[in-house]
N, C-alpha and C positions, 0 to 999 in steps of 0.2 A: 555513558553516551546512549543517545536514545536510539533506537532502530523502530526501520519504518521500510514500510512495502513501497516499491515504485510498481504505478501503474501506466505500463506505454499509451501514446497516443497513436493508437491503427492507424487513424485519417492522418496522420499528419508523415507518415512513414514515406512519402512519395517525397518529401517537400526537407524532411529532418528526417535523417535514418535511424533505426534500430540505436545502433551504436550512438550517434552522436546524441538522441535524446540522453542516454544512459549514461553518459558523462556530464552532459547538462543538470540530471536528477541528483547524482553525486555529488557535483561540486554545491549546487546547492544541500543537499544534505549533510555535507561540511559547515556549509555556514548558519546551521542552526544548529550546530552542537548534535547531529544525529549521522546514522550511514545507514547506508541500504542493503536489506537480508534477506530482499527476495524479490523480483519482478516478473511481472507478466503482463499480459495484456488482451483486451476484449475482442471477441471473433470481429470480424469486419462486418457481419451479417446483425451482430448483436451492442453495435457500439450508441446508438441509439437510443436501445433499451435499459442497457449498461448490466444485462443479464447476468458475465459472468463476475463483477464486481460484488452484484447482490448475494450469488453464490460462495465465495471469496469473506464477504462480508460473514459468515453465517458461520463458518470455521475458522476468523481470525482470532489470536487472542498470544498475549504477552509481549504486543509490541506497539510503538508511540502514534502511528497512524500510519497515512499513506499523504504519497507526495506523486502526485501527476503533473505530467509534463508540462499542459495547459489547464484551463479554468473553461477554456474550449469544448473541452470534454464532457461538461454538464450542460453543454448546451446544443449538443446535437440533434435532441430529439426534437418535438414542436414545441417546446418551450423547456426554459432552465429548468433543472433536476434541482431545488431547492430542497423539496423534500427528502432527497438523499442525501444532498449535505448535513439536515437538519439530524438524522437518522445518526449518521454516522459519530456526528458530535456528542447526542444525546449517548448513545456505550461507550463514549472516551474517548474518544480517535480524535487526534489532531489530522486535520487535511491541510495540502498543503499545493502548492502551483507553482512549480521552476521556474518555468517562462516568464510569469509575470512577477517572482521575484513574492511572491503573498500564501499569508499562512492564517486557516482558523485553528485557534488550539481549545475551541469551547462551544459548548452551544450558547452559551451567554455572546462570548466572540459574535458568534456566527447572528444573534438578533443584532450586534450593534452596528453589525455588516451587511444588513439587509437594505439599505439603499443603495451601496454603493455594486452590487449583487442586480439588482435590481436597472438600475443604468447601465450595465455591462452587458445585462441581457438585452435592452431595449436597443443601445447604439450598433451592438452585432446584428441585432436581426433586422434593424435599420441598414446597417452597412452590406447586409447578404441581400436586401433587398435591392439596394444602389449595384449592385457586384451586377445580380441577375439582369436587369436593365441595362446597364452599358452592354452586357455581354450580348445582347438584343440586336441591337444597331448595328 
C-alpha cells in the first residue's frame, strides 16, 4: 500500500473543516490503493507562497507523494504554481487532488496534463474575476 502526505487546504477551512477535508483525503487515498501517514498544512500567512510545502518538500522521503484537498491550492498565488508541480514530479512524488477526484504520478503525466492545468487556471481566474464583479454591484 502506498503512503502519502495529506496537505490541508487553510483557505478552504471556513467553507470545509479540518476534519471533514481529512476524511475527504482518506477516502480518496483508499481509492488509489494508498493511506495517509502524515498531514499538515500551510500557515495562512504563507499559503500563497506555498513556503512551508517547499520546506516539507526538502525533508520528504520514503513515501508515494502527497495528496491535497484541492488543485485550488496551486493557484492561490498570482498565477498557477506549475513549477511546483513540475518540481515535485521531477524527485518522484505522485501529486494528487481529492476534490477533483485527479492524480499526477509523473512528470511525463504532468507534461501530457499541461493543457488541461492550463484551462483550469484560466476559467478560475476568469471565474474569481466574474466572483469580484458581481460582488461590486
Amino acid at each position: 500500500m502506498k503512503e502519502y502526505f495529506f496537505w490541508l487546504d487553510s483557505r478552504f477551512v471556513p467553507h470545509v473543516p479540518q476534519s471533514a477535508q481529512r476524511v475527504l483525503v482518506q477516502n480518496y487515498a483508499s481509492k488509489i490503493g494508498g493511506k495517509i501517514v502524515y498531514y499538515s498544512a500551510e500557515e495562512w500567512i504563507a499559503v500563497e507562497k506555498q513556503l512551508g510545502l517547499r520546506q516539507k518538500l526538502k525533508r520528504t522521503s520514503g513515501i508515494a507523494g502527497f495528496i491535497f484537498f484541492t488543485l485550488k491550492q496551486f493557484a492561490y498565488g498570482t498565477q498557477f504554481d506549475y513549477q511546483l508541480l513540475h518540481e515535485m514530479t521531477l524527485s518522484g512524488l505522485e501529486v494528487h487532488f481529492a476534490r477533483e477526484e485527479y492524480g499526477i504520478r509523473s512528470s511525463k503525466d504532468l507534461n501530457c496534463q499541461f493543457e488541461r492545468l492550463y484551462l483550469y487556471n484560466w476559467t478560475n481566474k476568469k471565474n474569481n474575476k466574474l466572483f469580484v464583479f458581481q460582488n461590486q454591484n
